[in-house]
C-alpha positions as CSV (number, residue, x, y, z in Angstrom):
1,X,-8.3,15.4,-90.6
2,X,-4.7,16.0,-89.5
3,X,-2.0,14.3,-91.4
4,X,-1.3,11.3,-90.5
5,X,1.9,9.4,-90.7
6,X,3.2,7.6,-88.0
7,X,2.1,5.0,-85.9
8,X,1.3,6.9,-83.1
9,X,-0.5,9.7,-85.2
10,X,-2.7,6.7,-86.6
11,X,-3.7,5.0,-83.4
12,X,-4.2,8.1,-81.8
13,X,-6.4,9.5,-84.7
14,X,-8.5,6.2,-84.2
15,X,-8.8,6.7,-80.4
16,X,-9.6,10.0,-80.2
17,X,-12.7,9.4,-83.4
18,X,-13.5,6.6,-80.7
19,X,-14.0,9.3,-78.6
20,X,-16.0,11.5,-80.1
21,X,-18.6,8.6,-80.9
22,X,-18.4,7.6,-77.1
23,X,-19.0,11.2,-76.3
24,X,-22.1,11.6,-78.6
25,X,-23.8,8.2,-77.9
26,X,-23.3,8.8,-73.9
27,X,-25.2,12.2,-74.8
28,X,-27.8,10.3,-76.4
29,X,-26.8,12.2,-79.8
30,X,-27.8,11.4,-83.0
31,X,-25.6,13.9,-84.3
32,X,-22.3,15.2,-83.8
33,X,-22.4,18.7,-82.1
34,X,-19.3,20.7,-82.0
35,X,-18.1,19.8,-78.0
36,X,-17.6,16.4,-80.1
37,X,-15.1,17.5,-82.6
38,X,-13.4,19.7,-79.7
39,X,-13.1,16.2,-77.6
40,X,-11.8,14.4,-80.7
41,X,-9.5,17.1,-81.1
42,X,-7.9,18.2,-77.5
43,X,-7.8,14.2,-77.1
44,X,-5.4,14.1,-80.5
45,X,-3.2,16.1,-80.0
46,X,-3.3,15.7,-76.5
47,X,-2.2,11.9,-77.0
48,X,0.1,12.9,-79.5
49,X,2.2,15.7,-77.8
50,X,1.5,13.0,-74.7
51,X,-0.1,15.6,-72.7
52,X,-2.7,13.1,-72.7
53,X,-3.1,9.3,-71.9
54,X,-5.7,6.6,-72.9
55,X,-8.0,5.6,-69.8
56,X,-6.8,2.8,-68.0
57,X,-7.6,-1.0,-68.8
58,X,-8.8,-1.5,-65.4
59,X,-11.8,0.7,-66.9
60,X,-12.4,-1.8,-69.4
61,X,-12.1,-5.0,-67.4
62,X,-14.6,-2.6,-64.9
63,X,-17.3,-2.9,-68.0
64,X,-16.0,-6.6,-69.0
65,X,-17.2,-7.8,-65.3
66,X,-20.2,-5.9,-65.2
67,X,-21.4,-6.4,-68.6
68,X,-23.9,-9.6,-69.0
69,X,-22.1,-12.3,-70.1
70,X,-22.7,-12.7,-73.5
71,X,-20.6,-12.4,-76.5
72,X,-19.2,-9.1,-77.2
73,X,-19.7,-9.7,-81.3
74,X,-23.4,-10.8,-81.4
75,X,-25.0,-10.9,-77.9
76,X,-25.5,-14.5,-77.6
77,X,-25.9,-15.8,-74.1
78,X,-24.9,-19.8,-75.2
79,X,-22.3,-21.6,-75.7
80,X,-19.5,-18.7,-74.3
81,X,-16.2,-19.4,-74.9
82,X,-12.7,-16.6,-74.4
83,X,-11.5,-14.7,-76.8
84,X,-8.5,-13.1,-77.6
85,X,-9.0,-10.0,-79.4
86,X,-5.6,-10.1,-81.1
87,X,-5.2,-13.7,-81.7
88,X,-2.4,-15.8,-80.3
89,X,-1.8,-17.1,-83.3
90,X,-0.5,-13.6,-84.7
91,X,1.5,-12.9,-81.3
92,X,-1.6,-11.5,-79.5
93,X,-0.8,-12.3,-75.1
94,X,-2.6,-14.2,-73.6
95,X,-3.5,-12.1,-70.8
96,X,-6.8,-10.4,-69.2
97,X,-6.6,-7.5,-71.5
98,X,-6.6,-9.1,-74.6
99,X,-9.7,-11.2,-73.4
100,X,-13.2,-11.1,-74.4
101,X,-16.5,-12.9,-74.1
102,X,-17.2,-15.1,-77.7
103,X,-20.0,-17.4,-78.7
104,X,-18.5,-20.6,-80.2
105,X,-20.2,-19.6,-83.5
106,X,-18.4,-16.1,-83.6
107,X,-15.2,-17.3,-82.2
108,X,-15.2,-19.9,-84.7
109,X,-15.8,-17.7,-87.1
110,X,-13.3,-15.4,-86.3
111,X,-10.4,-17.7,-86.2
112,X,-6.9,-16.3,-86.4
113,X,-8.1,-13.2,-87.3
114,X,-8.2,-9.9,-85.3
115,X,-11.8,-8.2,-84.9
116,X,-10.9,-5.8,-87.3
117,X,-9.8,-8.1,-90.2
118,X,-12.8,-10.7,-89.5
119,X,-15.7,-7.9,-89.1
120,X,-14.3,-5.3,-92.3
121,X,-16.0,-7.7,-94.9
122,X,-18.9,-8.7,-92.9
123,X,-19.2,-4.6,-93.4
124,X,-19.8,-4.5,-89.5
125,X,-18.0,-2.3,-87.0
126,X,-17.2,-3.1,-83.4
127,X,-19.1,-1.7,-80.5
128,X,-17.4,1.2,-79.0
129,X,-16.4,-0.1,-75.9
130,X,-14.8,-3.4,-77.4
131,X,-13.1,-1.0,-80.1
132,X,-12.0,0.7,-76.9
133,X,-10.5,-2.3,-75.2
134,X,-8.6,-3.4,-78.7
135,X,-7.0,0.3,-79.2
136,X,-5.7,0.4,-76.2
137,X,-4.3,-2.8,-76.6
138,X,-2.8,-1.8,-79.8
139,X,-1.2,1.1,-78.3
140,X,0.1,-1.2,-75.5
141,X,2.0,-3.0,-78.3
142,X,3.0,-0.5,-80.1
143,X,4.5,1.6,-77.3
144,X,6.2,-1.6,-75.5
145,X,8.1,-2.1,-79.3
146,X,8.9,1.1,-80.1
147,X,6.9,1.2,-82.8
148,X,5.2,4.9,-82.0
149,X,7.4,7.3,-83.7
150,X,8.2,4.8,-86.3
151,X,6.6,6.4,-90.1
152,X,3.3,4.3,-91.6
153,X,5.6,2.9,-94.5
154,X,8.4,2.0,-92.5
155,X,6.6,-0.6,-90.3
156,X,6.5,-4.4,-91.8
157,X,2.7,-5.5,-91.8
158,X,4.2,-9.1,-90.7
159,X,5.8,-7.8,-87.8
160,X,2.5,-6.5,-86.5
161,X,-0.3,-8.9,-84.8
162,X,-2.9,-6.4,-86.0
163,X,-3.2,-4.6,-89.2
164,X,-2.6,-1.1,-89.0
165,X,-4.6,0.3,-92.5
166,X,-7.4,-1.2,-90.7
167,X,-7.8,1.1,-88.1
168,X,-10.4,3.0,-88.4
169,X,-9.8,7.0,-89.2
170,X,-13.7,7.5,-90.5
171,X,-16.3,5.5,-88.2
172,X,-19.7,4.7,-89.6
173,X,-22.5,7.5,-88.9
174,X,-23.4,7.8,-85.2
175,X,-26.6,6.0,-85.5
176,X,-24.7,3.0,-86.9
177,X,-22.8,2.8,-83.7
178,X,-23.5,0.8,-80.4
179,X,-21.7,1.2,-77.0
180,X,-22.0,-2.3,-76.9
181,X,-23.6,-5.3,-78.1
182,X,-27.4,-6.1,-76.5
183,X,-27.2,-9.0,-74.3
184,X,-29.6,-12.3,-76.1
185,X,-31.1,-14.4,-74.0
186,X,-31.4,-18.1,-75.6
187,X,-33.0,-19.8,-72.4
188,X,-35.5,-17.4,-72.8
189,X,-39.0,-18.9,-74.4
């Protein structure tokens, strides 16, 4: 694991493990083969020399409208409702990006929390592709405050909608992961 000590290094480091999980499960993996670590790796440093760029959004609002609508947390088909992944509450936009489909239950549940924050101690992680969507979000922040070359320590947690520490550096083991979350039907008998 490279060193990690700045914003960008730890948003980056998150993006490019996102990656490699992305690049296993689309290979129907169940474990991480070395073309993996060399994605995770080129996309790094790649990022972080900015030889490299995350994917576009319009990738994300691709899946978002072609996904079933359901919520993105549990699958539910009932009850839908939008969610901001970063809330507003905590200076999350209110914009397309930062927009997800929630049950009432979940986004009830959630509150004024960011995914990260309200899933860590229901020890659950976030499907890949919604992980995707809030990284690059968080680096869409970041980058528009100047915040990427700024050192770990040096950045107030209250001046941040997110939490930082949370990001994940080490994601659960590859079978533990999900793309994203299986559409439930309620209506169905």
């Amino acid at each position: 694991m490279p060193t990690i000590t700045t914003v960008k290094h730890k948003v980056a480091w998150s993006y490019a493990n996102l990656a490699r999980a992305h690049s296993a499960l689309a290979d129907g993996s169940t474990a991480y083969a070395r073309k993996h670590h060399i994605v995770r790796k080129r996309l790094y440093y790649g990022l972080i020399n900015d030889r490299m760029a995350l994917g576009s959004l319009l990738d994300d609002e691709r899946v978002k409208m072609n996904a079933p609508r359901a919520c993105c947390y549990c699958g539910s088909s009932g009850l839908l409702c939008v969610d901001h992944l970063i809330p507003r509450i905590r200076g999350g936009r209110h914009a397309a990006d930062n927009f997800l489909w929630a049950c009432r239950s979940c986004n009830s549940a959630k509150g004024g929390r960011d995914i990260l924050e309200w899933l860590l101690p229901l020890q659950r992680f976030p499907s890949l592709l919604v992980l995707r969507r809030y990284l690059k979000v968080v680096w869409a922040y970041c980058d528009g405050e100047d915040l990427m070359g700024r050192e770990l320590d040096a950045v107030p947690e209250a001046a941040l909608p997110f939490a930082l520490e949370l990001l994940p550096e080490v994601f659960p083991p590859l079978g533990d992961l999900v793309l994203w979350v299986p559409c439930r039907d309620e209506t169905a008998g």
